[in-house]
N, C-alpha and C positions, 0 to 999 in steps of 0.2 A: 504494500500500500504506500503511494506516495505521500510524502511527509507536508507539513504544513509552509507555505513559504508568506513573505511577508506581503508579498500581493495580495494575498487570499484576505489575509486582514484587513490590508488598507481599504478594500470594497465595502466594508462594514461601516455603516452613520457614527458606530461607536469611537471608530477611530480613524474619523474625519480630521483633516489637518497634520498625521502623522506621518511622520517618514519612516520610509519604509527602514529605514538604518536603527529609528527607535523602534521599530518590531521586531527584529531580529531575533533579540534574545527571548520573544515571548512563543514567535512560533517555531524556534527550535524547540520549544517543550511542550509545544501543542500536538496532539494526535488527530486528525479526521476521523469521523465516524460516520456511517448512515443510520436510518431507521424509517423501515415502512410502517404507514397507518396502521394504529392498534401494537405496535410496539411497544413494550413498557424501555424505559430509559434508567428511571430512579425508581426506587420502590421504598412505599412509608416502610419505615422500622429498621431497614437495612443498616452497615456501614457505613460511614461515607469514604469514598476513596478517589475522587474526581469531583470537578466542574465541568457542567458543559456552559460553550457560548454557543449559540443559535446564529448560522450562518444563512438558513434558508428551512420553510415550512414551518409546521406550530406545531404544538404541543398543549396537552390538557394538564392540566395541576388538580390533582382530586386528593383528600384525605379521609380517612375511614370515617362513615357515622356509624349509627346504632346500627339499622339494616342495610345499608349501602355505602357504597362510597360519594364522598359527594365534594362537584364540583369547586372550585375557588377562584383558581385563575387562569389565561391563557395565557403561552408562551410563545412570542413570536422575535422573528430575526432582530436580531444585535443582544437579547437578553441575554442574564447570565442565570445558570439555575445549580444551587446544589454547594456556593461556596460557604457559606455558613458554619451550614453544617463539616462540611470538611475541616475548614479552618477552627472548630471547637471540638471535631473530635465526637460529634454527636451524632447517634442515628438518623436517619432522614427524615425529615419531620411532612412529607407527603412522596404520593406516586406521580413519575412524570411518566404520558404514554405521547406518542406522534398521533397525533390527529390527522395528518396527511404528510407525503415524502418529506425524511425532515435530515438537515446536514449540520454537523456538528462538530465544534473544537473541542475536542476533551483537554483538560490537565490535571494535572497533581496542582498539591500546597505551595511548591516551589513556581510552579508554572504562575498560580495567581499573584504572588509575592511579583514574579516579574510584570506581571500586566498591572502590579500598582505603580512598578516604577518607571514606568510608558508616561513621558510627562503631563501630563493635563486630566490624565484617563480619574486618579482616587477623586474627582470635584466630580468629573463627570457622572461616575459611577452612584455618588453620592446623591445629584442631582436628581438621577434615574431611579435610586430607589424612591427616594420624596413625591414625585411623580407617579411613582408606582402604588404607592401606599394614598395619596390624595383621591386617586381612580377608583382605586380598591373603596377604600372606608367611608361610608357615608355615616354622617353624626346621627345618633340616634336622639329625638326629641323626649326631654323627661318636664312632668311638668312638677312644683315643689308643691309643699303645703298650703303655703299663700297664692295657691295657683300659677305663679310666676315662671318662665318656661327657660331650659339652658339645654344647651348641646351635647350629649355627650359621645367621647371616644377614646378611642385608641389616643396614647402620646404619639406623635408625627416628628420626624426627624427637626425640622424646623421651629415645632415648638422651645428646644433650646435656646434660640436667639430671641423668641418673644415673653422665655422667661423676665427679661427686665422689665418691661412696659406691665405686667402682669403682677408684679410685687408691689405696685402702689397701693392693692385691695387688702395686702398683709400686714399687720401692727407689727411692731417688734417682738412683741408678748407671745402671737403667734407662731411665729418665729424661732422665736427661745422654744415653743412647746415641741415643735415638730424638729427643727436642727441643731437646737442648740447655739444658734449664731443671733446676730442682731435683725439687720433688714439687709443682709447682702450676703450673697453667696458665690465663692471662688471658682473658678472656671472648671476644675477640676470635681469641685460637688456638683458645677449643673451638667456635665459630663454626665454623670454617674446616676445623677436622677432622671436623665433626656433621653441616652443613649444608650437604650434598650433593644433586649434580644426578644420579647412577645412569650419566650418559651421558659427561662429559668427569672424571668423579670420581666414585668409585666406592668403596664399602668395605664390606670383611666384617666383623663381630664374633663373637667366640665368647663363649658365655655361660654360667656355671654352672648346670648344670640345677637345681641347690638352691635357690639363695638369688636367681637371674639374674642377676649381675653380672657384669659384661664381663671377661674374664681376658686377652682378645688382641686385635688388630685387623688389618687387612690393608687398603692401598688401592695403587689406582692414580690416576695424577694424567696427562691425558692432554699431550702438548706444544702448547703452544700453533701453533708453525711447523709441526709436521709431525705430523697426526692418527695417524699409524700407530704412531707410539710413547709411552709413557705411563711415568712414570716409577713403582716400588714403593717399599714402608716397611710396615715389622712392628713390631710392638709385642706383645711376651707376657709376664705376670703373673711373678715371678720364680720360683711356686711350682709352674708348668707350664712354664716351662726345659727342655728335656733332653725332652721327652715326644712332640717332635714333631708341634706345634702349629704350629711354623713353616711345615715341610714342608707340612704340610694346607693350611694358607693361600696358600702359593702354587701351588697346584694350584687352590684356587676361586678365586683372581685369574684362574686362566690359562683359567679356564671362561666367567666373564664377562668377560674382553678378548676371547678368539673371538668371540664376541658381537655385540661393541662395533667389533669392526674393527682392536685396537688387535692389532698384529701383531711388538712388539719392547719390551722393558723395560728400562728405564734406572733406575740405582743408584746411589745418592752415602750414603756412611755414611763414619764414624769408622772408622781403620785398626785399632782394634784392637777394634771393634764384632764378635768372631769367630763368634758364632751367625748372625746374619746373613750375612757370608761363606762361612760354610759349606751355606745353602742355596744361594744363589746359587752358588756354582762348583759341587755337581752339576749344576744347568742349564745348565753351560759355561763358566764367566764367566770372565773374561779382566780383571784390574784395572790400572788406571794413576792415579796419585797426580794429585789434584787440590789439593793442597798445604794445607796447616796441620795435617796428621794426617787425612785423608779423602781417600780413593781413589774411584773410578767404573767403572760397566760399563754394558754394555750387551749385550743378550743375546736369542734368538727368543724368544719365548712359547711356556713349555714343553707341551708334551701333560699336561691334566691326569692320565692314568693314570701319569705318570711319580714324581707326586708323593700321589694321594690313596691311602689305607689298601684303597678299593673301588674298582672300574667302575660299582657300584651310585650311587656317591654322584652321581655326573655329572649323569645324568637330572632330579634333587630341585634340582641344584645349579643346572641351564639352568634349570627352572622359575621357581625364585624371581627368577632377573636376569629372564627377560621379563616378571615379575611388575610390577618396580620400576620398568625402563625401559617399558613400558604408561602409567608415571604421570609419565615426563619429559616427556611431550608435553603 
């Protein structure tokens, strides 16, 4: 089979503007592949041992449901599918099949590593996921106690940079409650809280339908030792306090952890952190001092009917997680 050359790349939108000199090194470690319609390419649960890029044809993205498999995404020319998970080392988090004749660059971890240092390509790739994930996720409508209506979703790659504008809604108080810092947070914690993998870290935001600025957040953090449990943390705008924001949020935590596998939630907060406590022990919670003023629980993964406003919201709310986790593979 002949090997990959740098023409073959340079025909790709994705690397538009390259010279063929800055390919070199990527498709000496590129493999070609085929695959006809009804092909499986990636399969959920597998290894991972390759990326493919999508040279020509498409592809379906499906992940297991309860009785079938069910659709998420398509894949078409110039995408990348499958580095993810490679690059963490994780089984594959859906099945790619050819939906019609489909031609592909395969590589290894080494191969990706060079197609990030193709100059322009990690913005662009970046660019394409944000893109990808805006297409994908649509906000699900919740509406609050006071009737009052907010957006919620998935965290989007870009939310990062509009964490500033968004911290006006946060006192310092709250602040202290949830990070421990004043009203500003280092580029390295909004890293950390932004830029998320959907499958061992997870987060919701809610968003003013006005202006779109974040009012709340919700994640899970999954344990490293013990995949079934993931630990939570809230964070809501001082001016949506009391409105039961909170409540809602863990109710779509507890949608996408069923999901996810994650089967048990673990809590470490400030003792006298008491919105937060007070979700948590309607779901049972049980606390014991983890000493310097912070207590812990641990607790099932609630039924999300027990906490959302609807039954309606459920359905909108599984969508959007297979939407995100579709794109952790």
């Amino acid at each position: 089979m002949a090997g990959v050359r740098s023409s073959d790349l340079e025909a790709l939108e994705l690397f538009a503007g390259c010279s063929r000199d800055a390919l070199a090194g990527l498709a000496a470690r590129l493999e070609p592949i085929t695959a006809a319609p009804g092909e499986v390419l990636v399969r959920e649960g597998e290894p991972a041992s390759r990326f493919l890029l999508v040279a020509a044809g498409r592809a379906d993205v499906a992940r297991a449901g309860r009785n079938r498999e069910v659709h998420v995404a398509d894949v078409e020319p110039g995408m990348i599918v499958g580095e993810l998970s490679l690059l963490r080392g994780t089984p594959r988090a859906a099945t790619v099949t050819a939906s019609e004749p489909l031609a592909c660059f395969a590589g290894d971890e080494a191969a990706f590593l060079a197609l990030l240092e193709v100059p322009g390509i990690a913005d662009r790739l970046a660019r394409t996921a944000r893109q990808r994930l805006a297409a994908l996720v649509r906000p699900v409508p919740v509406r609050l106690r006071d009737d009052s209506e907010l957006l919620l979703r998935p965290v989007l790659p870009g939310d990062r940079e509009r964490l500033t504008d968004s911290l006006a809604h946060f006192s310092p108080e709250t602040m202290h409650r949830r990070f421990l810092v004043g009203s500003t947070l280092t580029e390295r914690a909004k890293a950390y809280l932004f830029d998320v993998d959907y499958v061992d870290h997870f987060v919701w935001v809610a968003v003013s339908r006005t202006d779109q600025l974040g009012v709340a957040d919700a994640r899970f953090i999954r344990d490293k030792a013990d995949a079934s449990v993931a630990e939570v943390a809230f964070t809501v705008a001082d001016d949506y306090q009391g409105r039961g924001v909170g409540t809602l949020l863990l109710g779509a935590l507890a949608v996408a952890a069923r999901q996810s596998g994650v089967e048990r939630f673990s809590a470490s907060v400030l003792e006298d952190n008491r919105p937060m406590r007070a979700i948590l022990d309607h779901a049972g919670a049980r606390w014991r001092s983890a000493g310097y003023g912070v207590v812990e629980t641990e607790i099932d993964v609630p039924a999300p009917s027990d906490f959302l406003p609807s039954d309606d919201l459920v359905p909108p709310l599984q969508e959007a997680v297979r939407r995100v986790l579709s794109l952790a593979d």
